[in-house]
N, C-alpha and C positions, 0 to 999 in steps of 0.2 A: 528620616524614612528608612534608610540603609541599617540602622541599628532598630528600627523593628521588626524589619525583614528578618532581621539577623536570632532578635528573640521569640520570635514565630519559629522560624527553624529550630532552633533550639527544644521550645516546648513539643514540636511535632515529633523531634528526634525520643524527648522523656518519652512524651504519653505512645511510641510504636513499643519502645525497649520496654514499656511498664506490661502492657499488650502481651508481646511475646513471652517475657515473662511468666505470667500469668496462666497464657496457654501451654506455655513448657508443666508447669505446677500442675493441671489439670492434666497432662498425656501422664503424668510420673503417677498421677493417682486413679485413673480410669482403669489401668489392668486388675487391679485390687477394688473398686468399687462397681464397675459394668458386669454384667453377665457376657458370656460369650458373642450370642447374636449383635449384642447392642454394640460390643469391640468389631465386630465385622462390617458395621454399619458406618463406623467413623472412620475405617480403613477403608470403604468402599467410595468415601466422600472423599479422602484424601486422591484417591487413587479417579477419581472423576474429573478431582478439579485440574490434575496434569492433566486428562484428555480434553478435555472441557479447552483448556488452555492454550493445548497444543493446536485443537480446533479454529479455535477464534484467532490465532495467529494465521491461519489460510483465509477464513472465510472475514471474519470480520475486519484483520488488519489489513488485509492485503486484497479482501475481496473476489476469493478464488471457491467456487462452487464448488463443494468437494465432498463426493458422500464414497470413499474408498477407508474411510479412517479404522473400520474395522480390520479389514485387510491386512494395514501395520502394526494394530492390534495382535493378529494373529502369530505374523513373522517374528513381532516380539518375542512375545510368550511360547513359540515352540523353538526359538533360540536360547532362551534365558533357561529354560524347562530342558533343555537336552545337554548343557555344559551342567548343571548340576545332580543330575540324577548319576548314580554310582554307576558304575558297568554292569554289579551282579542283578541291579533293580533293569537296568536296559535289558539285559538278556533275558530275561525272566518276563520280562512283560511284551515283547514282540513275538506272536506266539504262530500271526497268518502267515511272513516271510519272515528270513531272520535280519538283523541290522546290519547296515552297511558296516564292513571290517574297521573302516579309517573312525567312525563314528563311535562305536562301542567304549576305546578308552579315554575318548575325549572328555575333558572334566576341566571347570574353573571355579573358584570361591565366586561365591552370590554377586559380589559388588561388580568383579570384573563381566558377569553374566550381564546384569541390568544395562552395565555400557557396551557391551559387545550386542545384548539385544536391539539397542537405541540404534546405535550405528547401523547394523543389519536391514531395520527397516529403513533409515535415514537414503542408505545406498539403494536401497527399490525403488524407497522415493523418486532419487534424482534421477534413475533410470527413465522411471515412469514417467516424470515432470518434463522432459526433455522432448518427447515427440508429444505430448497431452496438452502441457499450458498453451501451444501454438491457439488453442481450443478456449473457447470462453463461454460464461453464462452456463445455459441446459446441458449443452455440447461436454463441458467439460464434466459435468453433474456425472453424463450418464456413462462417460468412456472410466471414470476413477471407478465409479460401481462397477464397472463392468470388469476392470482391474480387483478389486475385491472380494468378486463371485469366481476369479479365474484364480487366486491364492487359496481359498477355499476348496475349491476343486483338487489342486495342487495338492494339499494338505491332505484330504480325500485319497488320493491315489497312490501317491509317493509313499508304499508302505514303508518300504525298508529305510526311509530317511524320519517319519512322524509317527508311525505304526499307524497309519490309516485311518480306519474311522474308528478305531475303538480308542484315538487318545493314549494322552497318557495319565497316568494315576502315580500316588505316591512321592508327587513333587513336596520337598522339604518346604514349612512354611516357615521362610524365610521374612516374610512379611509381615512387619510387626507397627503398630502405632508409629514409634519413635521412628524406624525406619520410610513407611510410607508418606508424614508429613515432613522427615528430614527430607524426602527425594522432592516433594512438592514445594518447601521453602527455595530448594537450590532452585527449580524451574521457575518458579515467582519469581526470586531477587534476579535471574537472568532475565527473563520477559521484561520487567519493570527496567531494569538497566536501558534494555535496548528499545522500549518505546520511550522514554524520557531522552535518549541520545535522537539527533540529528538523522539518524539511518531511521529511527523509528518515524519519524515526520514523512520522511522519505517511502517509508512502507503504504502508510495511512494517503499518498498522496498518489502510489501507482492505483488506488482501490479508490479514489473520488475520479482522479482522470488521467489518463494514461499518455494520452497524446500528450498534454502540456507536461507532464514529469517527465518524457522523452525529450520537450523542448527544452526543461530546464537541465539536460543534460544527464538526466537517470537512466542505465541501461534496463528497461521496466522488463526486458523477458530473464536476464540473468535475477533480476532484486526477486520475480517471481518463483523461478527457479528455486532462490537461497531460501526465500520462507515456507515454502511448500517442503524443501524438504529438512529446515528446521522443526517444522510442525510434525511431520514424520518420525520424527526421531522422540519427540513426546508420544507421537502414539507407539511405538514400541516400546518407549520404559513405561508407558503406562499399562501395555499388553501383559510382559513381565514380572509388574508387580501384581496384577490380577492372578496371573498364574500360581505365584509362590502363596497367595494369598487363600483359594479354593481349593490350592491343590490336588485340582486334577481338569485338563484341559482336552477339547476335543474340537472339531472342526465349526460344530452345531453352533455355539460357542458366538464364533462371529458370523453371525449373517447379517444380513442389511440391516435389522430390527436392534442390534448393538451402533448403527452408528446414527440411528432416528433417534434414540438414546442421550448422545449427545448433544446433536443437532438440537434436543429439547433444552440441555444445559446452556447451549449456546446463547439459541435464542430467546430464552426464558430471563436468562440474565444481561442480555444486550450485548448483537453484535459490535465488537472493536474494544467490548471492558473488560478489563482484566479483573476487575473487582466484581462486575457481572459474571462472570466464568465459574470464579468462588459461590458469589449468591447460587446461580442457577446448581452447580453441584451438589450443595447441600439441600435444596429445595427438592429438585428431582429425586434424588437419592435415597431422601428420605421419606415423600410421595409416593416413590415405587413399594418400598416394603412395607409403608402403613396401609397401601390402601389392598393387599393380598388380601386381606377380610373378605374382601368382596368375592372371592375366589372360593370361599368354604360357606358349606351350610348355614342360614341365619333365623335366626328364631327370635320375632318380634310377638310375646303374647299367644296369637294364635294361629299366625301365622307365619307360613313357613315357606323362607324361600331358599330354594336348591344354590350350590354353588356351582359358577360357568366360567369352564377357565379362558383365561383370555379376560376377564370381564375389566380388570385393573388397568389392563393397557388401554381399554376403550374408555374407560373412566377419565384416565391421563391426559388421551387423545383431546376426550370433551373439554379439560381444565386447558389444554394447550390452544385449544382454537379461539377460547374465550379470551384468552392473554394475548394474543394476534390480532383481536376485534379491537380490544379495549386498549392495549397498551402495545402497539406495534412494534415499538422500538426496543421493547422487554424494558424489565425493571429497571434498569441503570442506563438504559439507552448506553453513549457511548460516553458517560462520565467515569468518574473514577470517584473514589472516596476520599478525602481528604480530611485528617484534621482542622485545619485551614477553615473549613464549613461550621467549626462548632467552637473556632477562637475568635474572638473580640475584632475585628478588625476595622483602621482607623484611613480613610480615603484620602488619597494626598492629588492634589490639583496634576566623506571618504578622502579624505583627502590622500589617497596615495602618490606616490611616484607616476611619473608619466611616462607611459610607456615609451617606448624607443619608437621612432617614427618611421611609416613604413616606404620605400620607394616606391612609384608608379601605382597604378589602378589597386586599390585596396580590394574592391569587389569584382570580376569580371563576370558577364556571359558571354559566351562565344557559340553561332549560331545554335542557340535551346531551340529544342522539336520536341514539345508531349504531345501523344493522340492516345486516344483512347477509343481504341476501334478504330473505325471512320474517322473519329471528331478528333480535329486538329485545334486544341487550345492553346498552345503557343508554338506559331509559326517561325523559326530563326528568327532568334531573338539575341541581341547583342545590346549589349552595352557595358558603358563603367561607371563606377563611382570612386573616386576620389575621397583621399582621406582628411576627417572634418567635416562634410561637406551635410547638409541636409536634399537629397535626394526624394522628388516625389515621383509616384507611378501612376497616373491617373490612367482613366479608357472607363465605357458603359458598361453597364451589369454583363459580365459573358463574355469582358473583352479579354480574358487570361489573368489579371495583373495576381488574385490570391495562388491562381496556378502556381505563377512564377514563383510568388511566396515561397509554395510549398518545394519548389523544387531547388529552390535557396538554399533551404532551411533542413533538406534532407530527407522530407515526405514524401514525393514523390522523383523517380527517375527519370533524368530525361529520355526520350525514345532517340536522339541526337545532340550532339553538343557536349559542351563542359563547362563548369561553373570553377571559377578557381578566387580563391580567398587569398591575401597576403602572398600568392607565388606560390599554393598550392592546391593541389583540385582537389573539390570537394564531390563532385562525384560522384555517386553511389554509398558515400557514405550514410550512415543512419545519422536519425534525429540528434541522440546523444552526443555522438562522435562529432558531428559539425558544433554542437554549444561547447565542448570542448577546446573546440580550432579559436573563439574568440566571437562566437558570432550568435546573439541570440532574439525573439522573436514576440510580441503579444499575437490574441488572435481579433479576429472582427467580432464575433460571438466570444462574450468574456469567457475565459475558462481557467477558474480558479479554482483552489482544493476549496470546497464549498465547509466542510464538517472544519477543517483546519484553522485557527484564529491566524489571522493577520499575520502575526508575526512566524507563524510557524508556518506560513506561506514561503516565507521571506526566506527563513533557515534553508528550504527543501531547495532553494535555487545556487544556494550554497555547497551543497554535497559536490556538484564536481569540482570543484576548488579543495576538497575534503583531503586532508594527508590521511589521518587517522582510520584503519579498516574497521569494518562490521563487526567481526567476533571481537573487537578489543571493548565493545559497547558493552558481552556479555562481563564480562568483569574487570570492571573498572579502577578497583582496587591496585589490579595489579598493572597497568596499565593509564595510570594518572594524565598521558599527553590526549585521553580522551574527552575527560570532563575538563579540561584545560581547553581544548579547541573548541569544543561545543560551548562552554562560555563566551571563547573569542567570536563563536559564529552568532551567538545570541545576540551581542554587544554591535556588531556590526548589522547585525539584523534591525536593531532598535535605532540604530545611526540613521542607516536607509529610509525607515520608517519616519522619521524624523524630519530628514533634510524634503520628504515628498508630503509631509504635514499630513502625515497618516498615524501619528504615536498613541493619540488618544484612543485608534481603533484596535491596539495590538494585542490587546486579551479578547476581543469580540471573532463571533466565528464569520469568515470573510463574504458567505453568506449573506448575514446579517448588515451590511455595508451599504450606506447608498450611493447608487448605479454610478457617477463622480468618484469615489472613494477607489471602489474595483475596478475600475482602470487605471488609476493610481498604482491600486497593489500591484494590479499585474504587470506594471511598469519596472516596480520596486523589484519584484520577486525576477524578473528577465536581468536586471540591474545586478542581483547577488550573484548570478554567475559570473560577473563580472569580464563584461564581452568589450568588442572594442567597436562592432560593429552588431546594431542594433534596429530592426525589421518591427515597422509598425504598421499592424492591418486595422485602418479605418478607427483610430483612436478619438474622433469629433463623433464615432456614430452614435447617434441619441441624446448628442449633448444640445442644449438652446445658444442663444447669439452670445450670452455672458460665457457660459462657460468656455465654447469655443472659442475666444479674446482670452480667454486663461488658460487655455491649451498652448496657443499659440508662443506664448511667453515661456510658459512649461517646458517644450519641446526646443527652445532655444537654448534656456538653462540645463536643460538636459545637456546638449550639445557641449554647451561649455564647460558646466561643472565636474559633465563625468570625464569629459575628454574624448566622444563618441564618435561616430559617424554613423549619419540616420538615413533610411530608406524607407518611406513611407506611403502607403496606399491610404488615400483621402478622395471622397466626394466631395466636398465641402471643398466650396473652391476660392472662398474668402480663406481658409486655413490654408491652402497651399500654395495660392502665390502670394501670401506676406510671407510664409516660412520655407518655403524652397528655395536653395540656389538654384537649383537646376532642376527640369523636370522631362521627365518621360510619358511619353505618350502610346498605347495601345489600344486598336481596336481588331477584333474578331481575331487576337492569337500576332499580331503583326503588330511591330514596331512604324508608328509614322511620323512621327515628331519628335523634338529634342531641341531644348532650347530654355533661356532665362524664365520668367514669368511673364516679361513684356513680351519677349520671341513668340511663346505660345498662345498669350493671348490674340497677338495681330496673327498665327497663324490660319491660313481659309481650310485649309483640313482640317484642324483637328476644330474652327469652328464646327463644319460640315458635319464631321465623323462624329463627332463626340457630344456637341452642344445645339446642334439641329442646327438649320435652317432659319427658321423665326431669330435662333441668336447669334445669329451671324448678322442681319439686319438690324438687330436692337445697337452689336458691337459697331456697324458701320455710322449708327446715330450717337452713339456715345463714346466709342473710340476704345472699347475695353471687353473686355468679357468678366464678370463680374456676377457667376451664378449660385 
């Protein structure tokens, strides 16, 4: 099996190098056999699929609504456009104010322009991303526009820094074939690097759920943060290269209507594909200038119909909505291309160290107070857990016990009290910070990266254990302890997977799992962050009487194999007093019991409180509580 994998690879390696080849052979010969327009046309694709790219890296990968993309467009192209243009062309062409003095001799070769324009926007970016991503969905949609109409304006004004609305003219075209799909190859093989690395799982996992990549220890407003304004940074060398490209730029240029544009690229080629990004670029691109026809006079016979500007983009419009009706997900949805698709293939059928052991209560609370408003959901709440131990929380719908969860676990603050872990308080800390400390969480409502397979579930729980940083993803070459750890995390991913008798699911999207299976994973995936102390909210819910009897067994071996300590909210009351040592008791926010499984059951409160009246009499005929 290992040695087909290996000539798979192999052959994929030939037929990309035969590939690029090929279209290296075709750029050497297009200057010499295309007409002018038509070299504009393939520069205009190359120069789409970086936006296109830089795009789908906010909105698809990361899932961040984002219609400002013109905006860094802009910032680009009048950076990249103002280090290259001479002094005597500045002077000469600022004619309403004259140019700022520091500005006039300023000058840089082209290449150092396109990364000084990248960066330029990249830094707006992060400005901007820093009070905006607080904002999600519409919210976010209409504050980045609103960001893009106000650089615009800027551009507009700022005479003596952009010369205002008259642009500028005369920018060197610097932009040539071999230069614009050289800049698009470098953004490709970076993209691909870092969605195939472990951070990219990680990206694809803050944009399915946010809350659970917090659980698994991702800090989801900085990872949103870094891709927002890596995606930035594409649209300014993608502004850049438009600029040197037209050679002559003006505010008009980018308005909203430039970044609906890509949004078509986007979505046309499938939010999250890198290999969609490309489709849709070319599609679009070449869409827009074929269908201008429709803009000039036509004469069918004897009939004659006037040309209506504007007409092309309604044309688009109609071909856009039909692709939304029909194929929602765009063309590639969020696959990728693979040779792998069109070779022959042949279907084949943790033990670490133990940690140091900790003294006294592993888990505390010390009297916990959440209210929310008025409503006091948990009343001073105390208790410990002990290290080893399986720990249950039981109480009625409303009785607090998920509160508590949440305010364990880092979700919520307590309004009084303190929670402290291993002999330190936890706090106020955020979600990430506390799976960090050693301590991590399933929820009651499964909540797994749905788009994600199994195993790449597994990986993303893995990142905070991760030595290896983000930018070392973009290349890799030079930085080899990357594909080395992300092997090692694969490997131990497929371990986990393994030992939870989940391996056969680990290319299927987690999705696609039956309802047994995904509590599993989300077991697995809590387990790769590799905690010491481990929060199970209602892990039997929706299971029948078999599977619950293999919960039960589950939840032991867990116990022992990973070397845990379990705290567990359970209804199911046959699951928790065979598998609690020790259990807890809350109703209405208040602790009122604590005691074995026999303690609690012979107790007349939490009969009363918790199991009604009627089984409190059933328990005085049968000697048990047993619900």
């Amino acid at each position: 099996m290992r040695r087909e994998t290996t000539l798979r690879k192999v052959l994929s390696g030939a037929l990309t190098f035969a590939a690029c080849g090929l279209f290296a052979l075709f750029l050497n010969w297009a200057p010499t056999g295309l007409n002018g327009y038509q070299l504009r046309i393939l520069n205009l694709i190359a120069i789409n699929g970086i936006l296109g790219l830089s795009l789908n890296l906010i909105y698809g990968m990361t899932g961040m609504f984002s219609l400002g993309h013109a905006g860094f467009m802009a910032i680009g192209a009048y950076v990249s456009a103002l280090l290259i243009l001479s002094p005597a062309q500045k002077e000469a062409m600022w004619i309403l104010e004259p140019i700022a003095p520091w500005l006039l001799n300023v000058q840089a070769p082209f290449l150092v322009s396109l990364i000084a324009a990248g960066l330029a926007a990249a830094f707006f970016g992060w400005l901007i991303a820093l009070p905006v991503l607080r904002l999600g969905g519409d919210y976010l949609g209409i504050a980045t526009l609103g960001f893009a109409e106000i650089i615009r304006i800027l551009i507009t004004n700022l005479t003596p820094l952009t010369n205002g609305s008259l642009g500028l003219k005369g920018i060197p075209a610097h932009t040539t074939l071999w230069v614009s799909y050289g800049c698009l190859a470098v953004v490709l093989f970076c993209t691909v690097c870092m969605m195939r690395s472990n951070f990219g799982n990680v990206l694809r996992a803050v944009r399915d759920d946010e809350v659970a990549a917090r659980t698994m220890g991702v800090d989801t407003f900085r990872t949103r943060v870094l891709a927002f304004t890596l995606g930035c940074f594409g649209g300014g060398l993608g502004g850049a290269l438009m600029g040197n490209l037209i050679t002559t730029i003006d505010p008009r240029m980018f308005m909203i209507t430039q970044t609906y544009s890509l949004l078509m690229i986007v979505v046309v080629g499938g939010l999250g594909s890198i290999t969609g990004s490309l489709i849709g670029a070319v599609l679009v691109t070449t869409m827009l200038e074929w269908l201008r026809f429709v803009e000039n006079p036509i004469t069918i016979g004897s009939l004659h119909i006037p040309g209506i500007p504007g007409m092309r983009m309604v044309l688009f419009s109609l071909l856009l909505i039909v692709v939304i009706i029909f194929r929602r997900e765009g063309i590639m949805g969020m696959r990728e291309f693979s040779w792998n698709r069109l070779l022959p293939r042949r279907r084949g059928m943790g033990g670490d160290a133990a940690p140091a052991p900790h003294a006294g209560p592993m888990l505390e609370l010390k009297d916990v107070t959440l209210r929310f408003g008025g409503l006091v959901a948990v009343n001073r709440l105390s208790f410990a857990v002990d290290e080893g131990r399986i720990v249950g929380l039981i109480g009625p719908n409303g009785a607090g016990k998920t509160s508590a969860f949440n305010v364990i676990s880092g979700f919520y603050r307590p309004t009084e009290g303190q929670v402290d872990f291993m002999g330190e308080r936890l706090t106020g800390l955020a979600p990430n910070a506390v799976c960090r400390k050693g301590l991590s969480r399933t929820f009651q409502n499964i909540r797994l990266f749905g788009n994600e397979t199994a195993l790449q579930n597994v990986m993303v729980g893995s990142w905070v254990r991760q030595g290896t940083r983000w930018w070392m993803t973009l290349l890799p070459f030079l930085f080899p302890d990357v594909l080395r750890e992300d092997a090692e995390i694969r490997l131990r991913s497929m371990d986990l997977l393994k030992r939870l008798g989940l391996d056969a699911y680990a290319d299927e999207p987690a999705s696609s799992l039956p309802y047994g299976a995904q509590r599993r994973l989300e077991i697995a995936r809590a387990l790769a962050t590799e905690p010491r102390f481990l929060l199970l909210d209602e892990p039997a819910a929706g299971m029948n009487p078999q599977e619950s009897e293999e919960l039960m067994r589950f939840i032991r071996r867990l116990r022992d194999d990973f070397r845990l300590t379990i705290l567990l909210i359970e209804h199911d009351m046959k699951v928790v007093m065979n598998v609690c040592d020790t259990i807890h008791v809350l109703d209405q926010g208040v602790h009122i019991a604590c005691g074995t499984p026999a303690e609690i059951r012979a107790n007349p409160r939490v009969i009363e409180a918790y199991l009604g009246t009627s089984a409190a009499r059933e328990d005085g005929k049968e000697g048990a509580v047993d619900a």
